[in-house]
C-alpha positions as CSV (number, residue, x, y, z in Angstrom):
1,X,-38.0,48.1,-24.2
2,X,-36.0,48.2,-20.8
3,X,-34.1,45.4,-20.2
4,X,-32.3,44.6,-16.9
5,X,-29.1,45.4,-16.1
6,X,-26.4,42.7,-16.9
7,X,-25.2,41.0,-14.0
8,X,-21.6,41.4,-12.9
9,X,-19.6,38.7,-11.0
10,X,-18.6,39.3,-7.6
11,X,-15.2,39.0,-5.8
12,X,-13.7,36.0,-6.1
13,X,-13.9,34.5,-2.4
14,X,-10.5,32.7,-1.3
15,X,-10.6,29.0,-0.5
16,X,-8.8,26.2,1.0
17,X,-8.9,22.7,1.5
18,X,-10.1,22.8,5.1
19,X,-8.1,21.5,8.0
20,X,-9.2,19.1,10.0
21,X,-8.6,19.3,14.6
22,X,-6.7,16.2,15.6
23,X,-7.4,13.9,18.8
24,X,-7.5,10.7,20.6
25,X,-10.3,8.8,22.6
26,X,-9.1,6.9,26.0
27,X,-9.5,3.8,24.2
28,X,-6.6,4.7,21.4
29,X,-8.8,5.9,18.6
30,X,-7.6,8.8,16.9
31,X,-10.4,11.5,16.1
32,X,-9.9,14.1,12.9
33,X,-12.9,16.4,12.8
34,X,-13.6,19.3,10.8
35,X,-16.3,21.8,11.6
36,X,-18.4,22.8,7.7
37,X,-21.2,25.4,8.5
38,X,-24.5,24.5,6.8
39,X,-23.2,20.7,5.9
40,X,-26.6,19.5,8.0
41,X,-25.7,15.7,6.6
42,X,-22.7,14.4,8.9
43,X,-20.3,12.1,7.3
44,X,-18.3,9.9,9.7
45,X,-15.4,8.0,7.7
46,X,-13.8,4.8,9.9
47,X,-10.7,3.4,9.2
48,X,-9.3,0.1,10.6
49,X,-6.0,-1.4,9.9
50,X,-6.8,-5.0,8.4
51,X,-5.6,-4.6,4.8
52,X,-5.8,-7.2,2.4
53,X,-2.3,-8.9,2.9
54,X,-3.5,-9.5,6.1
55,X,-5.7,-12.1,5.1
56,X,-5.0,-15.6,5.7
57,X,-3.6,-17.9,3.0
58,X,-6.6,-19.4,0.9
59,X,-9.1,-17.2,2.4
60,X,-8.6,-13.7,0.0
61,X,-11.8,-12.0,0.3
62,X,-12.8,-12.1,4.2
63,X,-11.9,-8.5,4.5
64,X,-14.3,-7.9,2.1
65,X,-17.0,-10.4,4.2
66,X,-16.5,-8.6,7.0
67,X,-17.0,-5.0,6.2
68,X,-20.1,-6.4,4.5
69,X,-21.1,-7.5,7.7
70,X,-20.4,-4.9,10.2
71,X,-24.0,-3.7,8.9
72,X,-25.3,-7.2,9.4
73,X,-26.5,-7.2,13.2
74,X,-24.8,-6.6,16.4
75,X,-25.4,-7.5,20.2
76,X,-28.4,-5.6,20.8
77,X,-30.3,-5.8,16.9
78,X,-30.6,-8.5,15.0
79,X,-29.7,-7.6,11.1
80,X,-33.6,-6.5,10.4
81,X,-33.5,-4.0,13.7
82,X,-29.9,-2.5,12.6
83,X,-31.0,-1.7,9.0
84,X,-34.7,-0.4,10.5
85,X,-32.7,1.5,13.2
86,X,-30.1,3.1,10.9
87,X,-33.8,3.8,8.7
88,X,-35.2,5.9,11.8
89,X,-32.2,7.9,12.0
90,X,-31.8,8.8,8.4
91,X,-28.6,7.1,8.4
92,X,-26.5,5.4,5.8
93,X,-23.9,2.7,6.6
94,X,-21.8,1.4,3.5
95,X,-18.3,-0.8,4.1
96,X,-15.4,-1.7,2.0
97,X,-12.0,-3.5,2.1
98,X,-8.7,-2.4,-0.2
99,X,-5.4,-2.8,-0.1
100,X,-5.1,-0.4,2.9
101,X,-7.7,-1.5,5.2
102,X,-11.2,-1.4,5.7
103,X,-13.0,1.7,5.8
104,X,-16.4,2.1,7.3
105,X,-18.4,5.3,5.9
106,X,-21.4,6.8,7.5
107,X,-23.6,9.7,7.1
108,X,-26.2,10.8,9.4
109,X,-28.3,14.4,9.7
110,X,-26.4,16.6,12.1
111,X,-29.8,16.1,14.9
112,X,-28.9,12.9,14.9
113,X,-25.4,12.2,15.0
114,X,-25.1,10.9,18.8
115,X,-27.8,8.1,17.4
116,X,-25.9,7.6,14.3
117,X,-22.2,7.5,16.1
118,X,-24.0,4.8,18.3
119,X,-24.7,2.6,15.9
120,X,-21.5,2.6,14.4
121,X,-19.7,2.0,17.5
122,X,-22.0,-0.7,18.1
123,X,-21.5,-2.6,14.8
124,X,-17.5,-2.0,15.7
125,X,-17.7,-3.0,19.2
126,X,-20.0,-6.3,19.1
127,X,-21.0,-7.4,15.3
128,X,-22.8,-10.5,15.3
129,X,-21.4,-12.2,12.6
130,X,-24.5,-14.3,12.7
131,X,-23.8,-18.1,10.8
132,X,-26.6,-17.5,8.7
133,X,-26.0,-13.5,7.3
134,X,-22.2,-14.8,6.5
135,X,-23.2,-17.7,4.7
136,X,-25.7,-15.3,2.8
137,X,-23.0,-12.8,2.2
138,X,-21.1,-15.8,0.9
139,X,-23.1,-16.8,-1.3
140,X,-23.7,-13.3,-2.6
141,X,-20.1,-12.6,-3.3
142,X,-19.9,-15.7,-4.9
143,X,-22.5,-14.4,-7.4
144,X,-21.2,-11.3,-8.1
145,X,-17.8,-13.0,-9.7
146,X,-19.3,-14.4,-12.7
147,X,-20.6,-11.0,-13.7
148,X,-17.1,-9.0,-12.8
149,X,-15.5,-11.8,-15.3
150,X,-18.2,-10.9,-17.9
151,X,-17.3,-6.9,-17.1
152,X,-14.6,-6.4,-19.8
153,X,-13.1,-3.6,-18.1
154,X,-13.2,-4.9,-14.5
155,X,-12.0,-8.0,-16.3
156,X,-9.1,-6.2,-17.8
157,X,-8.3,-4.6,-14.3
158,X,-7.8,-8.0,-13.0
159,X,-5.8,-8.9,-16.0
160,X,-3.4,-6.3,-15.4
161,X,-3.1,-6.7,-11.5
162,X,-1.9,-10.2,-12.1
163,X,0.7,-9.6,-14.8
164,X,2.4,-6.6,-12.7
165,X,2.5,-8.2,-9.7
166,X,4.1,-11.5,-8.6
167,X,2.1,-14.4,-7.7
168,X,3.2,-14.1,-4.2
169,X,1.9,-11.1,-3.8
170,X,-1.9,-10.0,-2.8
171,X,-1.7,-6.8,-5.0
172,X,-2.2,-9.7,-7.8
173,X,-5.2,-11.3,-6.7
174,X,-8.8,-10.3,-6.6
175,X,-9.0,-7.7,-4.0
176,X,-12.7,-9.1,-2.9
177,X,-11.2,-13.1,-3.5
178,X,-11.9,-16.1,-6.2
179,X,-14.3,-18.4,-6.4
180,X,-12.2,-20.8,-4.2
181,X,-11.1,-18.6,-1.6
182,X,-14.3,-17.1,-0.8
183,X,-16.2,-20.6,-1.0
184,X,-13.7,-21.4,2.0
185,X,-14.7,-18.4,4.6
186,X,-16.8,-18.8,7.4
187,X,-18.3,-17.2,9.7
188,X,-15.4,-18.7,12.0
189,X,-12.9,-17.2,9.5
190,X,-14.8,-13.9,9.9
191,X,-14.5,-13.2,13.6
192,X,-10.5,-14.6,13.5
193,X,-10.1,-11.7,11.7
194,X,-12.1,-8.8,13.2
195,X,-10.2,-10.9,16.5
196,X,-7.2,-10.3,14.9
197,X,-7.0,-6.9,13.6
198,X,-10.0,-4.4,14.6
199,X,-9.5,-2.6,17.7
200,X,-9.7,1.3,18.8
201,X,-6.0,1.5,19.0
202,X,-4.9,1.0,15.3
203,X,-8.1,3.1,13.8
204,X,-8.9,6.1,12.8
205,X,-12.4,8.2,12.7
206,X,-12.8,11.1,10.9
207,X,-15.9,13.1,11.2
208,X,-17.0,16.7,8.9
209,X,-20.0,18.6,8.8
210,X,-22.2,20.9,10.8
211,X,-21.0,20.2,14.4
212,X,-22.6,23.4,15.7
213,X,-24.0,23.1,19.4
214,X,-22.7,19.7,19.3
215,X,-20.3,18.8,22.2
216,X,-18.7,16.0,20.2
217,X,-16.0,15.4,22.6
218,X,-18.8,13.8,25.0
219,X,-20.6,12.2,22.0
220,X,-17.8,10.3,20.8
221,X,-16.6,9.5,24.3
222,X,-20.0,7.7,24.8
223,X,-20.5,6.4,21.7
224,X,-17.0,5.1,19.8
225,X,-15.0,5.7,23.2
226,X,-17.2,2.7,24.5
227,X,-15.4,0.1,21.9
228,X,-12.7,-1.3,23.5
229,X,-9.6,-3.4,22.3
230,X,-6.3,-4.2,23.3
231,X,-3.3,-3.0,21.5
232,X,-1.5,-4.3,18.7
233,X,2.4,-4.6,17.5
234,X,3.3,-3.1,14.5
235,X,3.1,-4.9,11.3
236,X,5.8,-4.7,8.8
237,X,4.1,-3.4,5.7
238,X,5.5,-6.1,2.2
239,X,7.3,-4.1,-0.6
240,X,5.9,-3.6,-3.5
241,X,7.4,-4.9,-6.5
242,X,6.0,-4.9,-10.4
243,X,6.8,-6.2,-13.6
244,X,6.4,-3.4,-15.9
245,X,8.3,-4.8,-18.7
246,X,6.5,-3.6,-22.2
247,X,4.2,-6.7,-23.6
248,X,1.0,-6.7,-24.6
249,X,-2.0,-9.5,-23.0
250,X,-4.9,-10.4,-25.1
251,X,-8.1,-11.7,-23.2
252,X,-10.1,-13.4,-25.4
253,X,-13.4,-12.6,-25.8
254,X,-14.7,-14.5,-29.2
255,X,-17.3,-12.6,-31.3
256,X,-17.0,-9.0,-29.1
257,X,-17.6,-6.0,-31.0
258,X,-15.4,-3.9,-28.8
259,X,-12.1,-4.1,-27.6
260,X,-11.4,-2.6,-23.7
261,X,-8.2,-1.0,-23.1
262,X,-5.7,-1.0,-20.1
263,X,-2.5,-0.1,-20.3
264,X,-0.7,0.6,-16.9
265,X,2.6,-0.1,-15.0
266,X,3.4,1.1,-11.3
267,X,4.9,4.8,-10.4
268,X,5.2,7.1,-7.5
269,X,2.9,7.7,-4.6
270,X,2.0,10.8,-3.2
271,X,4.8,11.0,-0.7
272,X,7.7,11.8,-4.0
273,X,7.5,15.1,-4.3
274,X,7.1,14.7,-8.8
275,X,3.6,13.7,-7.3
276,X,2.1,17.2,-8.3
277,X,3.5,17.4,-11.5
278,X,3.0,13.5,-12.0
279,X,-1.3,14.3,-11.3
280,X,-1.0,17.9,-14.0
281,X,0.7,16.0,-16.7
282,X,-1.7,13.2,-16.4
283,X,-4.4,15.6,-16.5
284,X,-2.9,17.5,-19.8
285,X,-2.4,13.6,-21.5
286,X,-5.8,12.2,-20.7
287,X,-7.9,13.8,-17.5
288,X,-11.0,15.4,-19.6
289,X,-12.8,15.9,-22.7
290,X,-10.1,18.7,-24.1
291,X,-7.1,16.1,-23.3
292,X,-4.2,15.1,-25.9
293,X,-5.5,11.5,-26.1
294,X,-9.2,12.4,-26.2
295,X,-8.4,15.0,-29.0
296,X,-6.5,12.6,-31.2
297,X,-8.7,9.4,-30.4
298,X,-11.8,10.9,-30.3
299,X,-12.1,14.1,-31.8
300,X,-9.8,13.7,-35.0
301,X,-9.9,9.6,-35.4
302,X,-13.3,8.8,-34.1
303,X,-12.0,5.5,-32.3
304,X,-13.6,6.1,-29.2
305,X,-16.4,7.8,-26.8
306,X,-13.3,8.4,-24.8
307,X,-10.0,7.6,-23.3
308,X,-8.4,8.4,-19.3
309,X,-4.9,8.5,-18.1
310,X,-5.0,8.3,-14.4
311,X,-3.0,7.7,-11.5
312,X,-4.2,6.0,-8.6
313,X,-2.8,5.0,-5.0
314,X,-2.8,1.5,-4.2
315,X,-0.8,1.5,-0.7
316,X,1.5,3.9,1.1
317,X,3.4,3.3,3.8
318,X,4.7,5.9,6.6
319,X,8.0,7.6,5.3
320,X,9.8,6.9,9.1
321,X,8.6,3.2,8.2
322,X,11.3,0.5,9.0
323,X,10.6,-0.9,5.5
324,X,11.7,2.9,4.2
325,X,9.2,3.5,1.0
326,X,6.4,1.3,0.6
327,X,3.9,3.0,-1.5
328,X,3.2,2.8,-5.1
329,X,-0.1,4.4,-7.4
330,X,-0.9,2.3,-10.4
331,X,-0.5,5.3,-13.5
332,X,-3.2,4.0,-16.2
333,X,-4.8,4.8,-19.8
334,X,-8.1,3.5,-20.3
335,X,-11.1,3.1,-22.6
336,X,-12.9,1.2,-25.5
337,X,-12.8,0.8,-29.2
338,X,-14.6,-0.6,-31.8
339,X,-12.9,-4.4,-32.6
340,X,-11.5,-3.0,-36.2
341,X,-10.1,0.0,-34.8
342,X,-7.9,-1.9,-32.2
343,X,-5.1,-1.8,-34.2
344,X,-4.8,1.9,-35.6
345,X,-6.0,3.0,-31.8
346,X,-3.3,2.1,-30.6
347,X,-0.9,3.3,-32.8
348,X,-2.3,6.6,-32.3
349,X,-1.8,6.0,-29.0
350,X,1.6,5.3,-28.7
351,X,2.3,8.2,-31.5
352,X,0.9,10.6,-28.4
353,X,3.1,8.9,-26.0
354,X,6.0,9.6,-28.6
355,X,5.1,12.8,-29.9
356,X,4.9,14.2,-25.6
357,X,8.7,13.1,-25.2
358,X,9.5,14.7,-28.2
359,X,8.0,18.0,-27.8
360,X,6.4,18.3,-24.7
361,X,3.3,19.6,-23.7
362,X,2.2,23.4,-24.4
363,X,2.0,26.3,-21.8
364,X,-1.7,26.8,-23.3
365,X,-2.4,22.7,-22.4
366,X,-0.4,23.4,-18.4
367,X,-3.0,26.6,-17.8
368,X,-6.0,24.5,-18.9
369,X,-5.3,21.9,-16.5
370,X,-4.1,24.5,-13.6
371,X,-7.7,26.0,-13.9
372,X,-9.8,23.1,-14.3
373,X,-7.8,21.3,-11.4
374,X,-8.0,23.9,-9.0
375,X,-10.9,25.7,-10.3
376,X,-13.5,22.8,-9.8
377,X,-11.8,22.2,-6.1
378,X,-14.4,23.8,-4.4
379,X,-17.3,22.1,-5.8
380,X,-15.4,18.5,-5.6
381,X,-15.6,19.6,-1.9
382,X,-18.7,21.0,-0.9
383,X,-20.1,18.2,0.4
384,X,-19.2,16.7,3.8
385,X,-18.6,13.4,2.3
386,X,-16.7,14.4,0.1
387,X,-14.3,16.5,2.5
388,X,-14.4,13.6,4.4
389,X,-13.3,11.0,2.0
390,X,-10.2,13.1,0.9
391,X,-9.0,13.2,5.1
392,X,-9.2,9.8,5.0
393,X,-7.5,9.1,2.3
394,X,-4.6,11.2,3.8
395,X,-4.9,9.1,7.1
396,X,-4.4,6.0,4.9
397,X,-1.4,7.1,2.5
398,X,0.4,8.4,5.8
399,X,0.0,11.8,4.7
400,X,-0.2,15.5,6.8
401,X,-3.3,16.9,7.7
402,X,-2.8,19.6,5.3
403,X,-1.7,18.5,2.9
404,X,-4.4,19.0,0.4
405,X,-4.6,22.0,0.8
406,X,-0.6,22.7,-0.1
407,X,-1.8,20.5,-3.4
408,X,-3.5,23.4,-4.9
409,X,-0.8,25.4,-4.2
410,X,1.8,23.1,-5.8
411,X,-0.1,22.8,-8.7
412,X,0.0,26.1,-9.6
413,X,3.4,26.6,-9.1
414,X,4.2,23.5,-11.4
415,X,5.3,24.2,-14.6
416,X,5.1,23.0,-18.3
417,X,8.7,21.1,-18.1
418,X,8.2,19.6,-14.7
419,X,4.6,18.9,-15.9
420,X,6.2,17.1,-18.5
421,X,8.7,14.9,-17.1
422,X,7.0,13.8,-15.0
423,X,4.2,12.6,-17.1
424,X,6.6,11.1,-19.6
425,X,8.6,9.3,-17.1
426,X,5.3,8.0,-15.8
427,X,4.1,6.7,-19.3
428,X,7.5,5.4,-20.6
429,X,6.5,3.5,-24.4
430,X,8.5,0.9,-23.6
431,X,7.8,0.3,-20.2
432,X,4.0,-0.6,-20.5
433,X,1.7,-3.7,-19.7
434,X,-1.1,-3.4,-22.3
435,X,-4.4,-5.4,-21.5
436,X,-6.8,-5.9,-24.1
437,X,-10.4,-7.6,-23.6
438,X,-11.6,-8.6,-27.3
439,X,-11.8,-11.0,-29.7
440,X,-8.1,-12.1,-30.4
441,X,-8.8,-13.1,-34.1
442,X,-10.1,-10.0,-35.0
443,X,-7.0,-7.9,-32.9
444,X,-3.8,-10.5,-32.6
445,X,-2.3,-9.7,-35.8
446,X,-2.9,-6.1,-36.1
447,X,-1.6,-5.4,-32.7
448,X,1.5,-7.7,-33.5
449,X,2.7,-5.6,-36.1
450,X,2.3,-2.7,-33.9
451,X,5.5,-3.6,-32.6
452,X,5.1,-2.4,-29.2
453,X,5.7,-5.8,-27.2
454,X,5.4,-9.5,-26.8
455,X,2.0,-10.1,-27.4
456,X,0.5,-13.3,-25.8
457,X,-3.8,-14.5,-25.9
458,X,-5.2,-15.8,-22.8
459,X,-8.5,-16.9,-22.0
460,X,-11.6,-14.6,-21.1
């Protein structure tokens, strides 16, 4: 029998993290675009500079009613004709609000991008904020707090937010509002805002994909270049401050089965140059499957289906700020166990956390996470969205253009003792805020003799 040759890999092709042409519109709006052959989907990401401590007292959550809205109708289409006409196109328009700002995301095939960019600068330029649709998008919002309470884990991440971060501060409220604030905004409330803070001159548009034959200097000219705005004077940006003292917060949650972990505190953004090594040790402790906690918690002990460290950016500010450094990423271990394991989980836990400062991680656990972050880079990016996403992220945390793509490189040149520091000064045992979601009779006391802080029951 003659069977076919094997097949042999090919040449490893060189990548990078593309980067993007910079511009401006007459009317102040900075353009990024990046040019992706064969990305025929467009994605168009739209920044605006209305973050969530802009809000007015007693109305947290009208960023959030707002972005909902920009897809809600304009001058020229009632909200029916703007979702039919973004349906002809083969468009998608999706809004959010964070700690940053808003961010408007839209994707559109490459044909019809001058249709596409039209209607977004049209729900920019003119939204209707129609009395009826923001009473609807009210009432939705208001709906959709009983089941994020119910969430254990988005009810942990609330948990946690509000014991790092002083009361004062909106890093330590809901970041889409309570009950009471929402059931206070308006439609009035609405277009103060947008009034207030959404013009061309603070935001930024990013566009990636297939821009072949497109002259998109005329199309965005005709399209986003027609939303106009006056300037704006800087706003000073608030410091951020946390409480990271170690304690641990039980949420009660009579009768639950399972216990949701959350144990955080606040550490560098990616302007502090430990940020590389900070990501790579985070990775080696708890980014996949073959991770230290994962191995120990779910592998050897059977706790869990799984446990995450992670880091992630909540706000940065621009280094030349008057405020100096502003920025700060919430560094986090997550997951879920069984209501009996609580106890020995976490001691497990914290033996990792111990047993990293003692000995450090291995050269074998570094190259792992080298590979698998750099390795998998192309495929995070191969889609336009995707690319897109990540320069906007970089707009928003203040960051160079290129910056991604000097990651990689940093990674790789990071190694198993800076990879360690800077993951055990991120995850110091006695500097953690440990939230857990469960039934407090069935945890309290094993968790108490843990030892590993103040332990204090609150209501779920």
């Amino acid at each position: 029998m003659d069977f076919h040759p094997q097949p042999q890999p090919g040449d490893a092709r060189p990548w990078a993290f593309p980067t993007p042409e910079r511009g401006s519109l007459a009317n102040g709006l900075t353009v990024l675009h990046c040019h992706r052959p064969g990305q025929q989907v467009v994605a168009v990401e739209v920044l605006l500079d209305s973050p969530l401590d802009a809000e007015p007292e007693g109305l947290d959550g009208v960023a959030t009613i707002m972005a909902r809205a920009f897809s809600e109708g304009t001058d020229k289409y009632s909200a029916e004709d703007f979702a039919a006409e973004l349906e002809r196109c083969g468009a998608t328009l999706d809004a959010h609000a964070d700690h940053p700002g808003v961010r408007i995301s839209l994707e559109v095939p490459a044909s019809r991008l001058p249709k596409g960019l039209g209607l977004l600068a049209d729900a920019l330029r003119a939204p209707a904020f129609a009395d009826s649709e923001i009473e609807r998008l009210v009432r939705n919002r208001l709906d959709e707090i009983p089941h994020e309470m119910a969430n254990p884990a988005r009810r942990a991440a609330k948990e946690l937010s509000r014991q790092l971060f002083p009361a004062t501060s909106r890093m330590s409220r809901p970041r889409q509002g309570s009950e009471e604030t929402v059931a206070a905004i308006d439609a009035g409330a609405v277009r103060a805002f947008y009034e207030k803070h959404v013009r061309p001159a603070t935001a930024t548009a990013v566009v990636v994909g297939d821009l072949t034959g497109a002259d998109l200097d005329t199309v965005l000219a005709d399209t986003l270049g027609a939303w106009t705005g006056d300037t704006a004077a800087s706003r000073p940006v608030p410091p951020i401050t946390a409480d990271d003292r170690g304690r641990v917060v039980i949420v009660d949650r009579p009768g639950a089965v399972q216990t949701q972990l959350l144990i955080g505190r606040i550490g560098s953004d990616r302007h502090d140059r430990v940020w590389p090594a900070q990501v790579l040790g985070t990775y080696c402790l708890g980014g996949t499957l073959t991770s230290r906690l994962d191995r120990v918690l779910r592998e050897e002990k059977g706790y869990t289906y799984g446990v995450r460290a992670f880091s992630q950016v909540l706000r940065s500010s621009a280094p030349s700020s008057p405020e100096g450094s502003a920025g700060a990423a919430m560094m986090a271990i997550s997951g879920s166990v069984d209501t009996a394991s609580t106890g020995p989980a976490l001691d497990d836990l914290w033996k990792v956390l111990r047993d990293l400062t003692a000995g450090g991680l291995t050269d074998d656990e570094r190259d792992v996470a080298v590979q698998n972050l750099v390795g998998v880079a192309p495929l995070k990016y191969e889609t336009a969205a995707a690319v897109a996403g990540t320069l906007a992220d970089q707009v928003e945390q203040h960051l160079p253009d290129d910056y991604q793509g000097h990651l990689y490189q940093q990674f790789a040149a990071t190694g198993t003792v800076e990879a360690t520091a800077a993951v055990v000064s991120a995850f110091p045992v006695d500097r953690l805020v440990t939230v857990l979601v469960g039934d407090a009779s069935g945890i309290e006391e094993p968790v108490r003799a843990l030892g590993i802080g103040e332990v204090t029951v609150v209501s779920g």
